[in-house]
C-alpha positions in Angstrom: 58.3 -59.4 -181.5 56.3 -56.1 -181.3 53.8 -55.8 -179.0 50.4 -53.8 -179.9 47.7 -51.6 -178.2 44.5 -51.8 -180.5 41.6 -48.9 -180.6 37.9 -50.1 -179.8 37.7 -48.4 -183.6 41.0 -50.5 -184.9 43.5 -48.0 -185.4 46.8 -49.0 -184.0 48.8 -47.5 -180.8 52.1 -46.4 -181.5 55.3 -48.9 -181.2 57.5 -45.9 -181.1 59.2 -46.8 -178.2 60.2 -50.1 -179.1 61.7 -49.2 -183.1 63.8 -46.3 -181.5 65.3 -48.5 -179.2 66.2 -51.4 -181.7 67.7 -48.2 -184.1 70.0 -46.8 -181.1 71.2 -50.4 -180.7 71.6 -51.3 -184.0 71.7 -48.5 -186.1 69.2 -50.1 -188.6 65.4 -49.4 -188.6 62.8 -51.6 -187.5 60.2 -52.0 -189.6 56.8 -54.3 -189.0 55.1 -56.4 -191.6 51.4 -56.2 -191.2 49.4 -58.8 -193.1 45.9 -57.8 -194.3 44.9 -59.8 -196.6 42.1 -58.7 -199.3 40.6 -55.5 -198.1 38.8 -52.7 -200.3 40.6 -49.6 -201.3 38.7 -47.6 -198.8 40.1 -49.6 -195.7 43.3 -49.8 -197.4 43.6 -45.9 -197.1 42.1 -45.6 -193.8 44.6 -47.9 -192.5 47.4 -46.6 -194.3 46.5 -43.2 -192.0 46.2 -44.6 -189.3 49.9 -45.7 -189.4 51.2 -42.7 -190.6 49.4 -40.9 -187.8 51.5 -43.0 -185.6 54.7 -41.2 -186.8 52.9 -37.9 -185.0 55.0 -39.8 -181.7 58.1 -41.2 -183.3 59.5 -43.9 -185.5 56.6 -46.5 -186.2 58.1 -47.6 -189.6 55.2 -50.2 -191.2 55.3 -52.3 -194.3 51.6 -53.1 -195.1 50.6 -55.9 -197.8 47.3 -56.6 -198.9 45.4 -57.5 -202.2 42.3 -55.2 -202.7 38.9 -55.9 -204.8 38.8 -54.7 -208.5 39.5 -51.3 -208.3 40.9 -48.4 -210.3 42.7 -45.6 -208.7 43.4 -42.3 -210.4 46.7 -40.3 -208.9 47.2 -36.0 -209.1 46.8 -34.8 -212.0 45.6 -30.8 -213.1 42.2 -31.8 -213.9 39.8 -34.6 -213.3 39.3 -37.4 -215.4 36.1 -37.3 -217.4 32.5 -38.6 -215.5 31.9 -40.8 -217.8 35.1 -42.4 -218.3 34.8 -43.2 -214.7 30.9 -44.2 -214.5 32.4 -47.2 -217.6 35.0 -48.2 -215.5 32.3 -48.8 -212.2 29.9 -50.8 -214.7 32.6 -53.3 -215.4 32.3 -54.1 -211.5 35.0 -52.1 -210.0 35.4 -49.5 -207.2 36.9 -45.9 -208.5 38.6 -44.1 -206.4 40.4 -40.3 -206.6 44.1 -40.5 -203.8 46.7 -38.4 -203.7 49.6 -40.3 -204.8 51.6 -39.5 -207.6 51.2 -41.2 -211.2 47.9 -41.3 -213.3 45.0 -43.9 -213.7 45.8 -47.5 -212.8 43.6 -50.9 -211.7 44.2 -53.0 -208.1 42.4 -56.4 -207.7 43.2 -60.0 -206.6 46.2 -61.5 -207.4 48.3 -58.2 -207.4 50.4 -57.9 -204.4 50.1 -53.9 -203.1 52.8 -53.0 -200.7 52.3 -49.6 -198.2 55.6 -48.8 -196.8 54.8 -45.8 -193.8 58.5 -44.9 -193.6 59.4 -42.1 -191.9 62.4 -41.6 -194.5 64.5 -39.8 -191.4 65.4 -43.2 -190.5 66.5 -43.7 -193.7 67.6 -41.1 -195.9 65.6 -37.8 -196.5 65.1 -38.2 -200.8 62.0 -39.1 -202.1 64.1 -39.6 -205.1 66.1 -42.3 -203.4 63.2 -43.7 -202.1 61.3 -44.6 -205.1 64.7 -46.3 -206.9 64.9 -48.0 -203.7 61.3 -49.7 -204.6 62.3 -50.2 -208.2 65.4 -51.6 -206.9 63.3 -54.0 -204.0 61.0 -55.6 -207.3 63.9 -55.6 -209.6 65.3 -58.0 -207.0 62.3 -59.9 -206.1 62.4 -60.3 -209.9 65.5 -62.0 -210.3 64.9 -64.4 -207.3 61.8 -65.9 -209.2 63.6 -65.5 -212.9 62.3 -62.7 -214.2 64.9 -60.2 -215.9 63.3 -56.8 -214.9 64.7 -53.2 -215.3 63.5 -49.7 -215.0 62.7 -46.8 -218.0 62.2 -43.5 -218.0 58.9 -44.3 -216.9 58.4 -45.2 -213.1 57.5 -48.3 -212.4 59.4 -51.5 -213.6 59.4 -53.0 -216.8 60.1 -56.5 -218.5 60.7 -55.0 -221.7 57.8 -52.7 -222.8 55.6 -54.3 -220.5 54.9 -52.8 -216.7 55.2 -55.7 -214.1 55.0 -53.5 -211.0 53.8 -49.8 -210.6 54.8 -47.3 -208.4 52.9 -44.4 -207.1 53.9 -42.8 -203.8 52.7 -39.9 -201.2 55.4 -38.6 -199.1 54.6 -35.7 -196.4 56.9 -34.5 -193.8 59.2 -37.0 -195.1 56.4 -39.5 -194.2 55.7 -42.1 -197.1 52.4 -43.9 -198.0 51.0 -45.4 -201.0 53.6 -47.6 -202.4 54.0 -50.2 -205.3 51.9 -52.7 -207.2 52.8 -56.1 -208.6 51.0 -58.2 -211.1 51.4 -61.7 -209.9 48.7 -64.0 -211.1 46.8 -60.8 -211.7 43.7 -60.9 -214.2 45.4 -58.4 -217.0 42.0 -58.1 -218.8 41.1 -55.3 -216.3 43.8 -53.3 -217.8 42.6 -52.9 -221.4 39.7 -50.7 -220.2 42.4 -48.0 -219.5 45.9 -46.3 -220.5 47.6 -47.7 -217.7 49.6 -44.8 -215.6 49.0 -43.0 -219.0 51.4 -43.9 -221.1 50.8 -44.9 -224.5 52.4 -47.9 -226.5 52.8 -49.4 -223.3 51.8 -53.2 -222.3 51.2 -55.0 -218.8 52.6 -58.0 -217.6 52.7 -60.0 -215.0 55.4 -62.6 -212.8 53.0 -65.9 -213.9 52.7 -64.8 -217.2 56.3 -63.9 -217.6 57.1 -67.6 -216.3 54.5 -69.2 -218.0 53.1 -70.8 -214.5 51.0 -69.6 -211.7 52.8 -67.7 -209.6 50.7 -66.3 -206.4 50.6 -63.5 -204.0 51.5 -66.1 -201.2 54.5 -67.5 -203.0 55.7 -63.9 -203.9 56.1 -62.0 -200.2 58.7 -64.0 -198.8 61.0 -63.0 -201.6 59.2 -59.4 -201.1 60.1 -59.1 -197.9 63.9 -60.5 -198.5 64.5 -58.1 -201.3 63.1 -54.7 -199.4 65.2 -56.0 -195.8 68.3 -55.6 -198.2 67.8 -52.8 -200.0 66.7 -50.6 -197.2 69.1 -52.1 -194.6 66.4 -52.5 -191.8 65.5 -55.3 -190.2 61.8 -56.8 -190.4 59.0 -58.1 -187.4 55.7 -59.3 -187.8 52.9 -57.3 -186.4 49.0 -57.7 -186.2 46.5 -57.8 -188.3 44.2 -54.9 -187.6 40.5 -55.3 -187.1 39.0 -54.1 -190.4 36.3 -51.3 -190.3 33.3 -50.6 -192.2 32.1 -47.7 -193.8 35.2 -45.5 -193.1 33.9 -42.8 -195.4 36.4 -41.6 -197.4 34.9 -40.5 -201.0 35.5 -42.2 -204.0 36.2 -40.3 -207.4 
């Protein structure tokens, strides 16, 4: 089990020490699970820097799941989206919010399982290419263990049929990754009619309860989550602590 050092503030202390040790052993990465529950966007991406600070001292490889509150999320694009396409999305209820992931407009919110992986992909292997068909590949699989026949397109993300289960929009810096996927489990699909999700037309949502016709939860899905990505990433998997949470982080929404 890892041990921690926690911040007054909540960030975490590197574990760097500890994961290069277990790779020089083993030859596989080490990569902690951390647990936070239902958190806002904003404290999603202020912890998601805080661990990929932690690579500033050495391997600290992290796998953070969450849900977040009804929120949609716009990636890079050339220019902004319009004002008041935005101001309709916040009176429905939801946060907005501008990151710097790849991939267009999307919605998070309860019942969606996110997953952050903070890989430093030099423990791995250095393509961001390979990385992202090594999440497709990860749901693909979680898929399949819960019955669900699931594939990828030309679009990113993956697919049952012409319907998105699970999209995929990642940040990768100095080989660094955050961001990370998105997979409707007993998600509320209404929220996705108000947009043209990850922009592309013709194009339905889905989810793994609607796809088995019974209620499949965020709970039920990890375990096969975490089975899937300890397989296709060839690493090995230990729990770590839930962080503190912190208010008003300030980061600006769109």
């Amino acid at each position: 089990m890892c041990r921690f050092l926690w911040l007054s503030a909540g960030s975490p202390v590197r574990t760097s020490d500890l994961q290069l040790q277990f790779w020089m052993q083993t030859g596989r990465p080490l990569v902690e699970v951390v647990r936070l529950g239902q958190v806002s966007y904003k404290e999603g991406l202020r912890l998601q820097q805080a661990y990929v600070d932690r690579h500033r001292s050495g391997p600290a490889h992290a796998l953070l799941l969450c849900q977040h509150s009804p929120v949609y999320t716009t990636g890079i694009r050339n220019k902004p989206y319009p004002a008041p396409l935005l101001d309709r999305l916040r009176l429905l209820g939801a946060d907005v919010h501008r990151t710097n992931r790849g991939g267009l407009i999307t919605f998070h919110g309860p019942g969606q399982l996110v997953c952050y992986p903070v890989l430093h992909l030099g423990g791995f292997r250095k393509s961001v290419r390979w990385y992202v068909g090594q999440l497709e590949k990860t749901v693909i699989s979680l898929c399949s263990r819960l019955g669900v026949e699931a594939a990828t397109s030309p679009h990113t993300g993956v697919w049952v049929g012409d319907n998105k289960i699970c999209a995929i929009g990642i940040h990768c810096g100095r080989y660094v990754t955050s961001h990370g996927l998105a997979l409707n489990c007993n998600t509320d699909l209404s929220w996705f009619g108000h947009i043209v999700p990850c922009g592309i037309e013709g194009k339905g949502v889905t989810s793994l309860s609607r796809e088995l016709q019974r209620d499949v939860s965020v709970e039920e899905t990890i375990p096969h989550l975490l089975d899937a990505f300890r397989e296709q990433f060839s690493c090995q998997l230990t729990e770590g602590e839930t962080p503190e949470p912190q208010q008003n982080s300030g980061l600006s929404s769109a």
